[in-house]
C-alpha positions in Angstrom: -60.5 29.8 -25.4 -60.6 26.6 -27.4 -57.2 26.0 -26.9 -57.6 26.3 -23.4 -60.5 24.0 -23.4 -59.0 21.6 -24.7 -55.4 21.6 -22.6 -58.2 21.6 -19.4 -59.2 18.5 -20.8 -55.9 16.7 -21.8 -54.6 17.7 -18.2 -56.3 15.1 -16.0 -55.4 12.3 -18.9 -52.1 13.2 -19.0 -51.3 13.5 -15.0 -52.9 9.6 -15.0 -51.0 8.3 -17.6 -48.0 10.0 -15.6 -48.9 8.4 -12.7 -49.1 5.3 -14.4 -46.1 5.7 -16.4 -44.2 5.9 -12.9 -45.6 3.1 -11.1 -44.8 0.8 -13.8 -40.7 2.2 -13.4 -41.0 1.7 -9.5 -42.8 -1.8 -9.9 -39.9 -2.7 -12.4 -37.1 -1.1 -10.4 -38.8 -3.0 -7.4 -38.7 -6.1 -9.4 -34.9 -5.5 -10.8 -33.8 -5.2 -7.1 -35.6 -8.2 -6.3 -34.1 -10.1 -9.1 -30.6 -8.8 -8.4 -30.9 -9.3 -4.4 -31.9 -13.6 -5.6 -28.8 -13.3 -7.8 -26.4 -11.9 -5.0 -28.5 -14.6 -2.5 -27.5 -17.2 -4.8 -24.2 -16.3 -5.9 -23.0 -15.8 -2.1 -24.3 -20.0 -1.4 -22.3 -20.9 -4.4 -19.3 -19.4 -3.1 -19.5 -20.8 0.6 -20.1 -23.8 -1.6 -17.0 -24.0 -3.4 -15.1 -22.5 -0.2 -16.7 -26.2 1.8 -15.2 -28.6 -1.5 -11.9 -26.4 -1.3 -11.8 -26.6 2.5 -12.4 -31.0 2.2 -9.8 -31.7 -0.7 -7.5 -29.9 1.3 -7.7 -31.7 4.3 -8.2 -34.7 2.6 -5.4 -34.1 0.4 -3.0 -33.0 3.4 -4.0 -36.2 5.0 -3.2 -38.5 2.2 0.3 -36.7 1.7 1.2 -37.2 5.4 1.2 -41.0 5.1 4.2 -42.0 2.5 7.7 -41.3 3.4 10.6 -42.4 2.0 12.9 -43.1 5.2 12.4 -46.1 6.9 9.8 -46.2 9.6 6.9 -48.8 11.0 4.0 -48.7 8.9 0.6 -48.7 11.7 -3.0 -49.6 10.6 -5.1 -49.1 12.8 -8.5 -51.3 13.4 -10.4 -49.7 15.8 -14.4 -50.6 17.1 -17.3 -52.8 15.2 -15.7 -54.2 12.0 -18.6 -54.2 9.5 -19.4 -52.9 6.1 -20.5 -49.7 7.7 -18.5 -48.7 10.2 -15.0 -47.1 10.4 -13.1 -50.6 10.3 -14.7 -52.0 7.5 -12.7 -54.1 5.0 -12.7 -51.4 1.8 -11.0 -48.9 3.9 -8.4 -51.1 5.9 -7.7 -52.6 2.8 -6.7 -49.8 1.1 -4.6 -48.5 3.9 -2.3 -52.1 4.7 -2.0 -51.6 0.2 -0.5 -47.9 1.1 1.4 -49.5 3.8 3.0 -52.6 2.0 4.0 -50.2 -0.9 5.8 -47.4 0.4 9.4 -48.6 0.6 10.4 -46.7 3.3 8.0 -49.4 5.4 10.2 -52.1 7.2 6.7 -54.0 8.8 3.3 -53.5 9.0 2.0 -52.9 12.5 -2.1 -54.2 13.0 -2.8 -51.7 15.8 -6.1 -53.4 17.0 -8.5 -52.5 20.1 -12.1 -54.3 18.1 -14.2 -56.5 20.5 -15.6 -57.3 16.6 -17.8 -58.2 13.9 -18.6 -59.5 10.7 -16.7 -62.6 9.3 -16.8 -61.7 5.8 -15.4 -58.3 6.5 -12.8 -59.8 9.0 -11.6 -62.5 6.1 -11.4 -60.1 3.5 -8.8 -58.2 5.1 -7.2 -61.4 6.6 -6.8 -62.8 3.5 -5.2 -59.2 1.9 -3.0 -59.2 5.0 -1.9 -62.6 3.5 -1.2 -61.4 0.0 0.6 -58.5 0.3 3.0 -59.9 3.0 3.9 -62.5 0.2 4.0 -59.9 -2.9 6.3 -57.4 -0.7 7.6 -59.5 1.7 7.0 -57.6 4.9 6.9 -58.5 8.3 3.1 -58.0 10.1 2.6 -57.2 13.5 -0.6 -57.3 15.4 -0.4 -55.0 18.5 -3.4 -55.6 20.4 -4.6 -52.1 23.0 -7.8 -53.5 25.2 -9.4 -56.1 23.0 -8.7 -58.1 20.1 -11.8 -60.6 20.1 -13.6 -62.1 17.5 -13.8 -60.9 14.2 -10.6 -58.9 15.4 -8.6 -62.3 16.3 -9.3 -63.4 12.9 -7.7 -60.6 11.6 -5.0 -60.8 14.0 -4.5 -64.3 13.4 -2.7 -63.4 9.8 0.3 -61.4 11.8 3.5 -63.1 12.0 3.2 -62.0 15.9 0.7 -61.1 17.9 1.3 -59.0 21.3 -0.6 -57.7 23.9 -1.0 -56.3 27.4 -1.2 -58.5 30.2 -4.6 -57.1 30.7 -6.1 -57.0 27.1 -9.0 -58.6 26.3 -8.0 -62.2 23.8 -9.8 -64.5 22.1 -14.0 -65.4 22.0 -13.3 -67.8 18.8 -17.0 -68.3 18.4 -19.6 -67.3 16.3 -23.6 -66.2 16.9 -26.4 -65.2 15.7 -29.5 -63.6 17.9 -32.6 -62.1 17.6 -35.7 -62.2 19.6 -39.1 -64.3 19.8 -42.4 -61.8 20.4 -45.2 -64.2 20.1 -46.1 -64.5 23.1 -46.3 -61.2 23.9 -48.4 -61.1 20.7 -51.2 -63.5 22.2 -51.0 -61.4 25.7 -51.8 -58.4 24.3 -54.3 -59.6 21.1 -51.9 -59.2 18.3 -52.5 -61.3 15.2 -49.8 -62.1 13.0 -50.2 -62.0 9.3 -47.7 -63.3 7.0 -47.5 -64.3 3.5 -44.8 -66.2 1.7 -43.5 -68.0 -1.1 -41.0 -70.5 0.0 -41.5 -72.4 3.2 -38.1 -71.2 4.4 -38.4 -67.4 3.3 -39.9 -66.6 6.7 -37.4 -68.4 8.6 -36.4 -66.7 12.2 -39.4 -64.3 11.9 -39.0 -63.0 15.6 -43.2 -62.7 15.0 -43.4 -66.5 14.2 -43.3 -69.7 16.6 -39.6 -71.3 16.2 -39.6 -73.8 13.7 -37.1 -76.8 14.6 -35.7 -77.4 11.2 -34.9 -74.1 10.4 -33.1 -73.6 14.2 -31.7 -76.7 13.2 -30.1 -75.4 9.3 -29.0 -72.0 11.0 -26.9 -74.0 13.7 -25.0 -76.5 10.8 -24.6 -73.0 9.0 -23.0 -71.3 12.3 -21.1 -74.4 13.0 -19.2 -74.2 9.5 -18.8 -70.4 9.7 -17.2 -71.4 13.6 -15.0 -74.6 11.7 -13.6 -71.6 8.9 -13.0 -69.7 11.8 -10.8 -72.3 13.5 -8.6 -73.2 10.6 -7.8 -69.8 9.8 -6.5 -69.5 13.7 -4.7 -72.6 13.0 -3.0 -72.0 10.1 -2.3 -68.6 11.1 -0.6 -69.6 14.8 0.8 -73.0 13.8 2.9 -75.1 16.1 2.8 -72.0 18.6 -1.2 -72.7 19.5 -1.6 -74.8 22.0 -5.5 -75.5 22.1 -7.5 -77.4 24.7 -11.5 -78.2 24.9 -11.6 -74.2 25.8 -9.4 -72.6 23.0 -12.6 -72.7 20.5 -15.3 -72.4 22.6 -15.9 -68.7 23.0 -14.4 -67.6 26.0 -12.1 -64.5 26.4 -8.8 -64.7 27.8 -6.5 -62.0 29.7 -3.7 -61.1 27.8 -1.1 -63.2 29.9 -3.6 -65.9 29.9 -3.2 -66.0 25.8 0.4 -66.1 25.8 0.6 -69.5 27.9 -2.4 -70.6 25.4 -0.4 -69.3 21.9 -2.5 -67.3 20.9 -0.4 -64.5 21.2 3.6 -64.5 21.6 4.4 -61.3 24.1 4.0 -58.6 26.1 4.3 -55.6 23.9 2.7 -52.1 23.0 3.4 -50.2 19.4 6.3 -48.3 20.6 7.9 -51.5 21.7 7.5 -53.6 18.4 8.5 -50.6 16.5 12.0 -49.6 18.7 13.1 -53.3 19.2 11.4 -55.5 17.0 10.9 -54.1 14.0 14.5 -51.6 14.7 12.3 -48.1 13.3 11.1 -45.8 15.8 9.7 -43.8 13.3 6.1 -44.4 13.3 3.5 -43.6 10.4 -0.2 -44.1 10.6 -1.4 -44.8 6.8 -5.1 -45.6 8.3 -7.9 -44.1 6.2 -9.7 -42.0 8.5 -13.1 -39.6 7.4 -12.2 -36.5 7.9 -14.0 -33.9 9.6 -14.8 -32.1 6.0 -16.0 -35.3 5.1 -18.1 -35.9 8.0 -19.5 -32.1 7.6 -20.1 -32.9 4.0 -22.4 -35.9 4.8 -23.9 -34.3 7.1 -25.2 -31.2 6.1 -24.8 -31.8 2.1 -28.2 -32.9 1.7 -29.3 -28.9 3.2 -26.7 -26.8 1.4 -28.0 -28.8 -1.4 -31.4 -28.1 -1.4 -30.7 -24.6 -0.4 -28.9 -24.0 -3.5 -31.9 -25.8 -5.2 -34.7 -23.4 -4.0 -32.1 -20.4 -4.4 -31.2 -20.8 -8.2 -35.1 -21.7 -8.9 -36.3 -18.0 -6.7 -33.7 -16.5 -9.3 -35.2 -17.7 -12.5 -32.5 -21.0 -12.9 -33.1 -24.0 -14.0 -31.3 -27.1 -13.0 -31.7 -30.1 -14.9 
């Protein structure tokens, strides 16, 4: 009877303590899973990861191997839109192409293929002075082949070729340079806007589209345009020669047609890239060595910042540290 007494009383501990002793295994197994579903999560990211890098450096690699070639064929650069420090024509990357270009022996010229209405002067001179060096280290001929417009920072470029041809229709010239911005002030009176600005220098603020015009500084900016426009001109010189034949208009700003800057030297023919390459430069074989981003590249920019964080919150839900 005792013994029964007492297995009465041990059976009510015992079934909670069994009770308990299960929940703890589920809340674990739960807990396992959990862990090992993270693990999977985060393991699966890092492989569509790797299979983006692998996917880029083989297109950029196939890229890069389609551009030297040993036979002989016209080497093509292309300049193409706004040339600026940003944007796809920006001296870094044509650079680096015309170097590809001028090395590869199979090259017998360099064709500029340019259609740039365009841009910055220092980016524009950088590559006109490259365009310069290499044709004396390698001793190359350079083409300029000009599509709808070649104005600008695009002419200065141009301007280095050894020829320069066109359509009759393209777009030549606007040897000028500018600077613009805009003047709010009186709309800040209209509408009870105060201005508030602090300096230190009396120039620092100068063509603060907020603040009245100030006559000396207009006055500094224009001699500093002027000498910018006067480097301009000289390299158009030097680079045409004998062939230029400039009036009051050559320098002014205007545009030609392309027939138009034939008669005014500025350019010496009617020509596209096919032409130059089958009867000028005598190789029909054409090969583009132009750095271009790639779409992996383009996909990597644009969504490497998410894929990134993703991988961030993943490894950190799974227990990893990254440091």
């Amino acid at each position: 009877m005792n013994n029964d007494h007492t297995g009465l009383a041990q059976g009510p501990g015992a079934d909670r303590q069994w009770e308990r002793d299960t929940i703890e295994r589920l809340v674990f197994a739960t807990l396992n899973e959990q862990r090992s579903a993270r693990r999977w999560k985060l393991f699966f990211r890092l492989l569509w990861l790797s299979l983006l890098v692998a996917l880029i450096w083989w297109v950029y690699t196939s890229d890069s191997m389609g551009t030297t070639t040993s036979q002989p064929h016209t080497a093509m650069v292309e300049i193409k839109g706004e040339i600026a420090s940003g944007a796809e024509a920006n001296a870094q990357s044509v650079v680096s192409s015309l170097r590809s270009a001028f090395e590869d022996a199979g090259a017998q010229a360099v064709v500029l293929l340019i259609n740039s209405p365009g841009g910055s002067p220092v980016q524009a001179g950088i590559i006109n002075d490259e365009i310069t060096r290499l044709r004396q280290i390698h001793d190359k001929p350079v083409y300029a082949v000009v599509e709808e417009t070649c104005a600008s920072a695009a002419y200065y470029i141009a301007a280095a070729a050894d020829n320069i041809y066109v359509d009759k229709a393209s777009l030549i010239g606007s040897i000028g340079v500018l600077m613009d911005g805009f003047g709010f002030t009186g709309l800040m009176e209209k509408i009870g806007v105060e201005r508030r600005l602090m300096t230190a220098g009396d120039n620092k603020a100068m063509l603060d589209p907020f603040s009245p015009q100030d006559e000396e500084q207009r006055a500094y900016i224009q001699s500093m345009l002027v000498q910018i426009h006067n480097q301009f001109i000289e390299v158009v010189k030097k680079g045409r020669g004998d062939r230029l034949k400039p009036d009051d208009d050559t320098f002014s700003g205007l545009v030609w047609s392309g027939q138009q800057s034939i008669e005014l030297g500025l350019a010496d023919g009617l020509g596209s890239l096919d032409y130059v390459a089958r009867e000028i430069v005598k190789a029909e074989n054409i090969v583009d060595y132009t750095q271009r981003e790639n779409v992996g590249l383009r996909l990597a920019k644009r969504f490497g910042a998410s894929i990134g964080e993703g991988i961030y919150l993943a490894a950190r839900s799974a227990g990893v540290q990254l440091k």
